[in-house]
C-alpha positions in Angstrom: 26.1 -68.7 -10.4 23.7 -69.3 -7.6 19.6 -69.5 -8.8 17.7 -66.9 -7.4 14.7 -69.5 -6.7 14.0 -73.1 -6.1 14.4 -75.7 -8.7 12.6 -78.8 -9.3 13.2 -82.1 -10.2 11.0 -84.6 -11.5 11.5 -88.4 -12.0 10.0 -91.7 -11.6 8.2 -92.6 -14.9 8.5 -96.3 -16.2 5.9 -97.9 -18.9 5.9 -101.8 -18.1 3.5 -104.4 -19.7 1.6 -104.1 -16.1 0.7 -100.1 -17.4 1.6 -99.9 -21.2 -2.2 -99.5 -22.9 -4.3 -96.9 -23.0 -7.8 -97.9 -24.4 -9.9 -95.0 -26.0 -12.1 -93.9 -28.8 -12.6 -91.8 -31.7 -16.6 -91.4 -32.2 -19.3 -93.0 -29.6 -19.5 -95.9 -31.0 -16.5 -97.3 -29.8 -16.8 -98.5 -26.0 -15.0 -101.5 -24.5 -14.3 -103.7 -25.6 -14.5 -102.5 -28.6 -12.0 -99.5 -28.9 -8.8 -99.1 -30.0 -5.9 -99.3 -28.1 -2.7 -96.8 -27.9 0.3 -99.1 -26.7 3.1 -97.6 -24.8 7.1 -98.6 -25.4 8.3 -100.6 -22.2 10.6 -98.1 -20.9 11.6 -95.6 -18.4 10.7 -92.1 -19.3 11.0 -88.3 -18.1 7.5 -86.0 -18.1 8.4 -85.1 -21.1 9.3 -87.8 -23.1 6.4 -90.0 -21.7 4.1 -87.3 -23.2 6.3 -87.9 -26.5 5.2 -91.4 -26.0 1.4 -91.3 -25.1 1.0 -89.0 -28.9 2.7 -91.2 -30.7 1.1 -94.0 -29.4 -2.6 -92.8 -29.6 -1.3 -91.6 -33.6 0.1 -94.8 -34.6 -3.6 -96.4 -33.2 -5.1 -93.1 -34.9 -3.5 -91.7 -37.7 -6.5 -89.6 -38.7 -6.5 -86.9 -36.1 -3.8 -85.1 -34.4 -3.3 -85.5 -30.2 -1.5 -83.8 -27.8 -0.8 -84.8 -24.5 0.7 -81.5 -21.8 1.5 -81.2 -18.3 0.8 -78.1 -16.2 4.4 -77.3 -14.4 3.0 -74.4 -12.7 3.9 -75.0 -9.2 2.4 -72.0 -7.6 -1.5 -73.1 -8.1 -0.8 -76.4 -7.0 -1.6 -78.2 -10.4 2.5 -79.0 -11.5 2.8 -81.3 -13.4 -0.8 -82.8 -14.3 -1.3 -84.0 -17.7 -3.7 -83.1 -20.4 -4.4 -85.0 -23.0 -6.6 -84.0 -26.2 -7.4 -84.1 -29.8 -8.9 -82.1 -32.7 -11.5 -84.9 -33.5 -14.9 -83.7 -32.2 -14.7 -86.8 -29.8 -12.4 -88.5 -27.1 -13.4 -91.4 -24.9 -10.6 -92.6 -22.8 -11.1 -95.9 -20.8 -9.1 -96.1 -17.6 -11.8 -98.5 -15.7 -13.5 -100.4 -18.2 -11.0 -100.4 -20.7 -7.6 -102.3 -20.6 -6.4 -103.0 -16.9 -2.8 -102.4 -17.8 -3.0 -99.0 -18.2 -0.9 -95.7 -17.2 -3.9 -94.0 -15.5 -2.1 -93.2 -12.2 1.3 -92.8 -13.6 0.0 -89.9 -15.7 -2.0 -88.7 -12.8 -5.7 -89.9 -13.5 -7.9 -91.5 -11.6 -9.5 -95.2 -12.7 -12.3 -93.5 -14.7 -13.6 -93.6 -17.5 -13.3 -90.1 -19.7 -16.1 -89.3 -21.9 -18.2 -86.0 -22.9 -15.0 -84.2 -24.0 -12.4 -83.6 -26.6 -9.5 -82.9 -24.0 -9.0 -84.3 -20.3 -7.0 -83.2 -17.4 -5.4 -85.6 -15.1 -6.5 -85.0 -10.7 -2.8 -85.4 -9.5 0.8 -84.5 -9.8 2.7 -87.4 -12.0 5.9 -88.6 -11.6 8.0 -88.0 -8.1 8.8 -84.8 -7.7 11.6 -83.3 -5.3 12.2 -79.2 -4.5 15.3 -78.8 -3.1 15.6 -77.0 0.0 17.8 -74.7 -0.8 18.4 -73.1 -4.3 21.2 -74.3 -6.9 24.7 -73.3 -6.7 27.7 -73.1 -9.4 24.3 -72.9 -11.9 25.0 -72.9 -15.8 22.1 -73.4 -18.4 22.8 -75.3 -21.7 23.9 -72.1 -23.8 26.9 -71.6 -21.8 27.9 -75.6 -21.8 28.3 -77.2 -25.1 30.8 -80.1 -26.9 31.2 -81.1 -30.0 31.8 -84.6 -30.3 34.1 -85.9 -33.1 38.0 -86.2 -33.3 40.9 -84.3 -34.1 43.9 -84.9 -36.3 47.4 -83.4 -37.2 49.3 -83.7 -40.1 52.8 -84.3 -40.7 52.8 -80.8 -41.7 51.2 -79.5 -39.0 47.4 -78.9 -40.5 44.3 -80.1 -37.9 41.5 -81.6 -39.4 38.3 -82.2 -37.5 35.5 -84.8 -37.9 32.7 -83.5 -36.0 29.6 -85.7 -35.2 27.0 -84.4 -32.9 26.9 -81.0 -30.6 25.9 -81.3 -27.1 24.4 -79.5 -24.6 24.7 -79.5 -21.0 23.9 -77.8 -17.8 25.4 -78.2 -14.3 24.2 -77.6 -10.7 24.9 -78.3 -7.3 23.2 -78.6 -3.8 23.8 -77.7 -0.4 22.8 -77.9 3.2 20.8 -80.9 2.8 18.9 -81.5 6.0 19.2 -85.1 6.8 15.2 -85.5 7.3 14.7 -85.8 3.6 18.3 -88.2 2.3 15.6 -90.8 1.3 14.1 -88.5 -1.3 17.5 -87.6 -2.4 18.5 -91.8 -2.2 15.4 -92.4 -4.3 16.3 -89.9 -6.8 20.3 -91.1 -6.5 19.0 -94.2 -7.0 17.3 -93.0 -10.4 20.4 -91.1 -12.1 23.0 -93.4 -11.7 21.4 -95.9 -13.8 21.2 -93.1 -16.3 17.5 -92.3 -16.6 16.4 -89.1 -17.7 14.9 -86.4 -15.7 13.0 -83.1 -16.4 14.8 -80.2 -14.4 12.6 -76.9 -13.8 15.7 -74.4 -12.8 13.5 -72.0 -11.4 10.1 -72.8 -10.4 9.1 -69.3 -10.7 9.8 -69.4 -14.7 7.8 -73.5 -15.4 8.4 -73.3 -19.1 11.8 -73.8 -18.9 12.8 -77.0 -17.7 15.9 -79.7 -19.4 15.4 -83.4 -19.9 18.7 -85.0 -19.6 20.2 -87.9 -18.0 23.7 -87.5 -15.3 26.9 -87.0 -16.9 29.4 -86.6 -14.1 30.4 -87.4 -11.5 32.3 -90.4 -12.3 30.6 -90.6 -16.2 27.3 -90.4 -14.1 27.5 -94.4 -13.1 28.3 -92.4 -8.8 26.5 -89.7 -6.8 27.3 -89.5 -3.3 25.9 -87.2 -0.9 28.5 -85.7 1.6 28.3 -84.5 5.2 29.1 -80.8 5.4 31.7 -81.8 8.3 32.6 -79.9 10.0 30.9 -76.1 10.0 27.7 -78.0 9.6 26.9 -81.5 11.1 23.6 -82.9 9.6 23.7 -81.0 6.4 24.5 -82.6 3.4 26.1 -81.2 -0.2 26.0 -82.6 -3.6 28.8 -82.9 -5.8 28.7 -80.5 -8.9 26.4 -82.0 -11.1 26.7 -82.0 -14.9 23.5 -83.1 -16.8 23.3 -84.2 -20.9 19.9 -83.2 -23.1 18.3 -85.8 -23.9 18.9 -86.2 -27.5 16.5 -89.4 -29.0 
Protein backbone atom coordinates (compact mmCIF):
# COMPACT_ATOMS: atom_id res chain seq x y z
CA UNK A 1 0.00 0.00 0.00
CA UNK A 2 1.04 3.57 -0.65
CA UNK A 3 1.58 5.99 2.79
CA UNK A 4 -0.70 8.67 2.91
CA UNK A 5 2.22 11.07 4.21
CA UNK A 6 5.92 11.50 4.16
CA UNK A 7 8.22 9.24 5.92
CA UNK A 8 11.47 9.92 7.56
CA UNK A 9 14.60 8.45 7.93
CA UNK A 10 17.19 9.01 10.26
CA UNK A 11 20.83 7.78 10.34
CA UNK A 12 24.36 8.82 10.96
CA UNK A 13 25.09 8.09 14.70
CA UNK A 14 28.71 6.52 15.54
CA UNK A 15 30.30 6.65 19.22
CA UNK A 16 34.17 6.64 18.63
CA UNK A 17 36.88 7.14 21.41
CA UNK A 18 37.07 10.89 19.71
CA UNK A 19 33.12 11.34 21.38
CA UNK A 20 32.48 8.37 23.72
CA UNK A 21 32.37 10.33 27.41
CA UNK A 22 29.99 12.22 28.81
CA UNK A 23 31.25 13.90 32.07
CA UNK A 24 28.46 14.98 34.62
CA UNK A 25 27.38 15.07 38.17
CA UNK A 26 25.03 13.97 40.81
CA UNK A 27 25.06 16.82 43.69
CA UNK A 28 27.09 20.30 43.25
CA UNK A 29 29.89 19.22 44.51
CA UNK A 30 31.11 17.44 41.73
CA UNK A 31 32.65 19.87 38.92
CA UNK A 32 35.53 18.95 36.65
CA UNK A 33 37.56 17.45 37.06
CA UNK A 34 36.14 15.97 39.58
CA UNK A 35 32.91 14.22 38.20
CA UNK A 36 32.07 11.10 37.05
CA UNK A 37 32.12 9.97 33.78
CA UNK A 38 29.38 7.96 31.64
CA UNK A 39 31.39 6.01 28.87
CA UNK A 40 29.75 5.22 25.61
CA UNK A 41 30.31 1.68 23.60
CA UNK A 42 32.41 2.43 20.43
CA UNK A 43 29.85 1.73 17.89
CA UNK A 44 27.44 2.85 15.38
CA UNK A 45 24.01 3.46 16.60
CA UNK A 46 20.30 4.50 15.46
CA UNK A 47 18.44 7.45 17.59
CA UNK A 48 17.11 5.01 19.42
CA UNK A 49 19.54 2.75 20.40
CA UNK A 50 22.13 5.61 21.13
CA UNK A 51 19.65 6.85 23.74
CA UNK A 52 19.73 2.99 24.97
CA UNK A 53 23.38 3.74 25.26
CA UNK A 54 23.73 7.24 26.90
CA UNK A 55 21.11 5.49 30.08
CA UNK A 56 23.04 2.79 30.48
CA UNK A 57 26.06 4.39 30.47
CA UNK A 58 25.18 7.37 32.93
CA UNK A 59 23.57 4.08 35.27
CA UNK A 60 26.50 1.87 35.17
CA UNK A 61 28.60 5.47 36.41
CA UNK A 62 25.30 6.03 38.58
CA UNK A 63 23.55 3.29 39.81
CA UNK A 64 21.67 5.18 42.46
CA UNK A 65 19.22 7.19 40.42
CA UNK A 66 17.35 6.35 37.44
CA UNK A 67 18.01 8.49 33.81
CA UNK A 68 16.34 8.84 30.80
CA UNK A 69 17.51 10.14 27.80
CA UNK A 70 14.36 11.07 24.71
CA UNK A 71 14.20 12.63 21.49
CA UNK A 72 11.40 14.87 20.25
CA UNK A 73 10.41 13.28 16.61
CA UNK A 74 7.80 15.80 16.14
CA UNK A 75 8.63 17.25 12.86
CA UNK A 76 5.88 19.77 12.54
CA UNK A 77 7.42 22.36 15.30
CA UNK A 78 10.69 22.03 14.06
CA UNK A 79 12.22 20.38 17.21
CA UNK A 80 12.53 16.31 15.54
CA UNK A 81 14.64 14.61 16.84
CA UNK A 82 16.37 16.71 19.79
CA UNK A 83 17.39 14.87 22.75
CA UNK A 84 16.48 15.16 26.41
CA UNK A 85 18.26 13.80 28.86
CA UNK A 86 17.22 13.78 32.70
CA UNK A 87 17.08 12.11 36.03
CA UNK A 88 14.95 11.79 39.20
CA UNK A 89 18.01 12.92 41.44
CA UNK A 90 17.29 16.54 42.55
CA UNK A 91 20.49 17.49 40.56
CA UNK A 92 22.13 17.08 37.04
CA UNK A 93 25.29 18.83 35.95
CA UNK A 94 26.44 17.78 32.59
CA UNK A 95 29.89 18.96 31.30
CA UNK A 96 30.17 19.31 27.56
CA UNK A 97 33.02 22.30 27.77
CA UNK A 98 34.79 21.83 30.77
CA UNK A 99 34.35 18.41 31.19
CA UNK A 100 35.91 15.53 29.04
CA UNK A 101 36.76 16.82 25.33
CA UNK A 102 35.69 13.51 23.82
CA UNK A 103 32.31 13.89 24.29
CA UNK A 104 28.90 13.28 22.09
CA UNK A 105 27.70 16.89 22.61
CA UNK A 106 26.99 17.59 18.94
CA UNK A 107 26.11 14.16 17.96
CA UNK A 108 23.28 14.31 20.39
CA UNK A 109 22.48 17.78 19.36
CA UNK A 110 23.98 20.06 22.16
CA UNK A 111 25.99 22.68 22.10
CA UNK A 112 29.74 22.80 23.94
CA UNK A 113 28.19 24.00 27.25
CA UNK A 114 28.19 23.26 30.23
CA UNK A 115 24.44 22.14 31.78
CA UNK A 116 23.81 23.07 35.25
CA UNK A 117 20.63 24.50 37.37
CA UNK A 118 18.43 21.58 36.18
CA UNK A 119 17.37 18.04 36.58
CA UNK A 120 16.62 17.46 32.74
CA UNK A 121 18.24 19.23 29.56
CA UNK A 122 17.21 19.58 26.04
CA UNK A 123 19.58 19.41 23.26
CA UNK A 124 19.45 23.05 20.55
CA UNK A 125 19.60 20.84 17.29
CA UNK A 126 18.31 17.94 15.28
CA UNK A 127 20.83 14.82 15.85
CA UNK A 128 21.73 12.42 13.51
CA UNK A 129 21.15 12.99 9.43
CA UNK A 130 17.96 13.00 8.64
CA UNK A 131 16.35 12.53 4.99
CA UNK A 132 12.37 13.11 4.00
CA UNK A 133 11.73 11.62 1.03
CA UNK A 134 10.15 13.55 -1.65
CA UNK A 135 7.64 11.62 -2.33
CA UNK A 136 5.67 9.19 -0.04
CA UNK A 137 6.34 5.27 0.29
CA UNK A 138 5.02 2.78 -2.01
CA UNK A 139 4.30 -1.15 -1.78
CA UNK A 140 4.19 -0.09 2.31
CA UNK A 141 3.85 -2.99 4.94
CA UNK A 142 4.34 -2.43 8.78
CA UNK A 143 5.90 -5.20 10.87
CA UNK A 144 2.48 -6.90 11.91
CA UNK A 145 1.84 -7.99 8.41
CA UNK A 146 5.65 -9.27 7.86
CA UNK A 147 6.95 -11.78 10.17
CA UNK A 148 9.45 -15.27 10.08
CA UNK A 149 10.07 -17.62 12.18
CA UNK A 150 13.56 -18.66 12.09
CA UNK A 151 14.27 -22.37 12.86
CA UNK A 152 14.22 -25.57 10.57
CA UNK A 153 11.94 -28.13 9.42
CA UNK A 154 12.02 -31.85 9.25
CA UNK A 155 10.14 -34.93 7.80
CA UNK A 156 9.96 -38.21 8.91
CA UNK A 157 10.20 -41.46 7.23
CA UNK A 158 6.60 -41.57 8.03
CA UNK A 159 5.77 -38.47 6.85
CA UNK A 160 5.43 -36.33 10.41
CA UNK A 161 7.11 -32.47 10.28
CA UNK A 162 8.74 -31.45 13.26
CA UNK A 163 9.84 -27.87 13.67
CA UNK A 164 12.65 -26.25 15.78
CA UNK A 165 11.79 -22.78 15.95
CA UNK A 166 14.43 -20.18 17.31
CA UNK A 167 13.61 -16.54 17.15
CA UNK A 168 10.44 -14.57 15.35
CA UNK A 169 11.12 -11.73 13.27
CA UNK A 170 9.70 -8.81 12.20
CA UNK A 171 9.92 -6.77 9.25
CA UNK A 172 8.67 -3.98 7.16
CA UNK A 173 9.18 -3.05 3.55
CA UNK A 174 9.01 0.21 1.43
CA UNK A 175 9.93 1.60 -1.63
CA UNK A 176 10.67 5.06 -3.38
CA UNK A 177 10.03 6.82 -6.39
CA UNK A 178 10.63 9.78 -8.57
CA UNK A 179 13.70 10.68 -7.05
CA UNK A 180 14.83 14.04 -8.34
CA UNK A 181 18.38 13.85 -9.22
CA UNK A 182 19.25 17.16 -7.12
CA UNK A 183 19.27 15.22 -3.86
CA UNK A 184 21.16 11.41 -5.07
CA UNK A 185 23.98 12.48 -2.58
CA UNK A 186 21.59 12.37 0.34
CA UNK A 187 20.32 9.14 -0.87
CA UNK A 188 24.31 7.98 -1.67
CA UNK A 189 25.04 9.00 1.87
CA UNK A 190 22.34 7.07 3.26
CA UNK A 191 23.12 3.95 0.58
CA UNK A 192 26.30 4.29 1.80
CA UNK A 193 24.96 3.67 5.55
CA UNK A 194 22.65 0.45 4.89
CA UNK A 195 24.71 -1.56 2.97
CA UNK A 196 27.15 -2.03 5.64
CA UNK A 197 24.21 -2.96 7.72
CA UNK A 198 23.73 -0.18 10.31
CA UNK A 199 20.60 0.40 11.81
CA UNK A 200 18.23 3.14 11.18
CA UNK A 201 15.15 4.64 12.80
CA UNK A 202 12.23 4.89 10.14
CA UNK A 203 9.25 7.41 11.03
CA UNK A 204 6.52 5.92 8.34
CA UNK A 205 4.45 8.80 8.57
CA UNK A 206 5.72 11.95 9.91
CA UNK A 207 2.27 13.01 10.82
CA UNK A 208 1.98 9.96 13.46
CA UNK A 209 6.16 10.57 15.30
CA UNK A 210 5.67 7.84 17.83
CA UNK A 211 5.84 5.23 15.59
CA UNK A 212 8.95 4.74 14.01
CA UNK A 213 11.14 1.01 13.45
CA UNK A 214 14.91 0.59 14.10
CA UNK A 215 16.10 -2.01 11.82
CA UNK A 216 18.95 -2.57 9.61
CA UNK A 217 18.48 -3.61 5.40
CA UNK A 218 17.49 -6.99 4.61
CA UNK A 219 17.07 -7.16 0.92
CA UNK A 220 18.02 -6.43 -1.75
CA UNK A 221 20.68 -8.76 -2.31
CA UNK A 222 20.76 -9.89 1.85
CA UNK A 223 21.11 -6.05 2.18
CA UNK A 224 25.08 -6.12 1.28
CA UNK A 225 23.38 -3.82 -2.52
CA UNK A 226 21.04 -0.77 -3.06
CA UNK A 227 21.10 0.73 -6.33
CA UNK A 228 19.14 3.60 -7.27
CA UNK A 229 17.56 3.27 -10.87
CA UNK A 230 16.69 5.86 -13.53
CA UNK A 231 13.01 5.88 -14.22
CA UNK A 232 13.96 5.47 -18.08
CA UNK A 233 12.10 6.09 -20.02
CA UNK A 234 8.58 7.92 -18.93
CA UNK A 235 10.76 9.93 -16.64
CA UNK A 236 14.42 10.96 -17.29
CA UNK A 237 16.04 12.41 -14.14
CA UNK A 238 13.85 10.60 -11.64
CA UNK A 239 15.04 7.96 -9.78
CA UNK A 240 13.20 4.67 -7.98
CA UNK A 241 14.36 2.50 -5.22
CA UNK A 242 14.14 -1.11 -5.22
CA UNK A 243 11.51 -2.59 -2.76
CA UNK A 244 13.10 -2.35 0.43
CA UNK A 245 12.72 -4.94 3.23
CA UNK A 246 14.03 -3.79 6.67
CA UNK A 247 14.75 -6.27 10.01
CA UNK A 248 13.94 -4.85 13.78
CA UNK A 249 16.64 -4.41 15.47
CA UNK A 250 16.62 -7.20 17.93
CA UNK A 251 19.94 -6.65 20.58
Amino acid sequence: MALSNPSLILYGYQITPNNQYISFATNSGETPPNTRTAVLNVGFYSLATLLDEVVAALTAADPLHVYTATADRTVAGGTQNRVTIATTNTYLGIYFSTGNPSNPASLLGFNTADYTGSTSYTGSATSGTVLVPNMVGYNYLPTTNMQKNFGSINVSASGVKESITFALQNFWQVQFRYIPSSVLSQWSALIGWLIQQRAIDFTPDITQPTNFYTGTLEDPNQGLQFDLTEMLPEFPNLYETPLLKFRIFVE
